[in-house]
N, C-alpha and C positions, 0 to 999 in steps of 0.2 A: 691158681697159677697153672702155667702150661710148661712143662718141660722138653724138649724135643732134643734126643742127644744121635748122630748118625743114622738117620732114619734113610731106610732103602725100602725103594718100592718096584717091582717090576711086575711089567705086566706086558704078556707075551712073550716076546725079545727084549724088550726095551726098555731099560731103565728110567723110569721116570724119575725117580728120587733118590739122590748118589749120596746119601752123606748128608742128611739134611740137618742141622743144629742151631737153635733158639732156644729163646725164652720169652716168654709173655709173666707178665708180673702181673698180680692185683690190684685191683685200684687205678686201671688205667688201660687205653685201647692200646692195640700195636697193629698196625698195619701190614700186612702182607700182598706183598706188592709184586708184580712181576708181568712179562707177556701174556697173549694169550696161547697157553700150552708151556707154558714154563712148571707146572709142577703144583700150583696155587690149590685147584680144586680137588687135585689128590690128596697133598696134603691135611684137608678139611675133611675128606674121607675118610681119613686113616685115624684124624681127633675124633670123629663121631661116629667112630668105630664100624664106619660102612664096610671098611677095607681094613685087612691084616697087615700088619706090615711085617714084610721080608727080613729085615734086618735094622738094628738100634733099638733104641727104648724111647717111648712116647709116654708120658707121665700127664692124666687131665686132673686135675682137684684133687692132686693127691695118689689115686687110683692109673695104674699102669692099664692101655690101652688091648693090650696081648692076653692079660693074666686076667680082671677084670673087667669085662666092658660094660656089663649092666649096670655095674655103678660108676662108671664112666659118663652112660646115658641117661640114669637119674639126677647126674649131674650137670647138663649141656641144657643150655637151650640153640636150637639151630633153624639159623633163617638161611635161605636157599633162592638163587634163580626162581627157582618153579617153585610157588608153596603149596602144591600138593594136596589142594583140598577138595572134602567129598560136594561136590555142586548140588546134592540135592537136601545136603544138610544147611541148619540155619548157623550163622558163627553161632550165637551164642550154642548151639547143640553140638557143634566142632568141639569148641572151647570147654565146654563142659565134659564132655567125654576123656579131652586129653587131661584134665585135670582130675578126673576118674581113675586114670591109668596110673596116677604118680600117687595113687592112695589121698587125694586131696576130697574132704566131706563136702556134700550138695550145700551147706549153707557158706562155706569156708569158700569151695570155689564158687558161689553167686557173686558172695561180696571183692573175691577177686577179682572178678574177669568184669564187673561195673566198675569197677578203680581202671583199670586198666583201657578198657572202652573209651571212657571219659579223658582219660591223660593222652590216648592213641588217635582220637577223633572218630570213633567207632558206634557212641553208641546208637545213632538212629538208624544204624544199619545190622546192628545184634541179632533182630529178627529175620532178617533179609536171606534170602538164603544163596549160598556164597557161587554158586554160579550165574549170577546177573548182578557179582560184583566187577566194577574197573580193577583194570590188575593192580591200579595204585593202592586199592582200597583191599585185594586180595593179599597184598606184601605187608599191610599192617594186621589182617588176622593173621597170618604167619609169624608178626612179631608180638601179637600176642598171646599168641600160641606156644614161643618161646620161651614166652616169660611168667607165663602162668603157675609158674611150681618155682618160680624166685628161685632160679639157676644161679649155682658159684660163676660158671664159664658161661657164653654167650660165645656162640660161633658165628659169625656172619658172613655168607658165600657169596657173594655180589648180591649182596641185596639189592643194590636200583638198577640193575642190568634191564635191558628193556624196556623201562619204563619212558616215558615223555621227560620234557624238560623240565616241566612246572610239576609231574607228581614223583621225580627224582630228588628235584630239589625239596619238595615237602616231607618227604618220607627222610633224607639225610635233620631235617630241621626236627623230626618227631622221634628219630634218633638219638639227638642231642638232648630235647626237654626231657625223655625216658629216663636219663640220667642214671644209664646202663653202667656207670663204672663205680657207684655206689658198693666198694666191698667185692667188687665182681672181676673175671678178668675179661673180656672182652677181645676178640682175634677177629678184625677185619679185612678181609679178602677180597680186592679188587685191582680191575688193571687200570684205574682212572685216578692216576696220582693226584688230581688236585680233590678229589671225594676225601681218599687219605688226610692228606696234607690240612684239609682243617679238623679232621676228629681227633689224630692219632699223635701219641707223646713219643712210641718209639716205632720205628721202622725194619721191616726185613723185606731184602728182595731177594727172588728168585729167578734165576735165567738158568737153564738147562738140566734141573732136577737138581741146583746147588745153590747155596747160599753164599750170595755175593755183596751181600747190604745189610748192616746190624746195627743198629746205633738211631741214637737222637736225631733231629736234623743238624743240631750243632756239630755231632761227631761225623755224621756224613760229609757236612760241608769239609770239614779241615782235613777229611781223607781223600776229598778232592779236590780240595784249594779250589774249591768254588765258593762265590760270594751270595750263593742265591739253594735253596736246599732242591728244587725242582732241576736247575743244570745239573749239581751235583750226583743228585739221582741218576738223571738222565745219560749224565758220564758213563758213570758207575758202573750203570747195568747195561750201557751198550756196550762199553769193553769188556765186558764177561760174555754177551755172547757174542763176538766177535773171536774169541778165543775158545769157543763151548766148543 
């Protein structure tokens, strides 16, 4: 579970995040939703304890964000925009080292990271080494690089930012068969409401470092007497920054 109770972020002058308050539950994705520069990837900083936060409590699997953060981060897995890998290692020598770091045994993680390969569409590329991979094929070792130590949480930062039409669409599809909400809580962060809109059970938006959207699509809709959850939203959050 994710707790989020007034969370302030400032950075420089500026307040990115005024007050921020959620919840992500277990067992199911929640969307986080908003412009670009609305607050989203701070946010996702401050969960995966990139960033301190100024003010409120941030609670990941239990474990406070301030007080704790190493077991904060043996408890995340996190996919990102950029996955960050060394080009002249091979995945499978990526993937085995991160699974090194999290006390995971050489036999314990072989047999993970070939479960994973095989369920991710990876394996004939394990040996490959990851800079002459496609970025599409770069974003699934980063998800399974994520998932390799069987995280409570799962952060996801715009995962298919970037990517093509056909390897956005595949990677959302490799997403879903992962069946990443198995027991887990899942927080995905994007500004492409319809990516949302088919993974995610609950919804938070953000427009101007605040939280203006919390609820179901059902609870959205009836809070703006729209008949569709995509208007709805759309409402929602352009009247909040309209008034930001």
């Amino acid at each position: 579970m994710i707790q989020v109770e007034g969370l302030v972020k400032v950075l420089g002058e500026r307040r990115i995040l005024d007050g921020v308050t959620f919840r992500a539950p277990t067992g199911a994705v929640t969307g986080l939703l908003g412009p670009n520069g609305a607050g989203k990837t701070t946010t996702m900083r401050v969960l995966s304890t990139l960033l301190r936060p100024d003010g409120g409590r941030v609670e990941v699997a239990g474990y406070d964000v301030a007080s704790a953060p190493e077991d904060v981060r043996r408890s995340i897995g996190l996919v990102t925009e950029e996955p960050g890998l060394h080009d002249r290692l091979t995945v499978r020598e990526q993937l085995t080292y991160t699974a090194a770091a999290y006390g995971i045994g050489r036999d314990a993680s072989r047999r993970r990271i070939d479960h994973l390969a095989e369920l991710i569409g990876l394996t004939a590329h394990l040996d490959e080494r990851a800079g002459i991979l496609s970025k599409g094929n770069r974003q699934k070792v980063s998800l399974c690089r994520a998932l390799v130590h069987d995280p409570p949480v799962v952060l996801l930062d715009e995962p298919t930012s970037g990517l093509d039409v056909v390897a956005a669409a595949g990677l959302e599809q490799l997403l879903a068969e992962a069946d990443l909400t198995g027991g887990r809580t899942v927080l995905l962060s994007t500004h492409r409401l319809e990516e949302a809109e088919r993974r995610a059970a609950r919804f938070v938006g953000i427009a101007g470092g605040r939280v203006v959207v919390d609820g179901t699509p059902d609870e959205v809709m009836a809070l703006a007497g729209a008949s569709s959850f995509r208007d709805a939203f759309v409402h929602l959050l352009g009247a909040a920054e309209l008034t930001s």
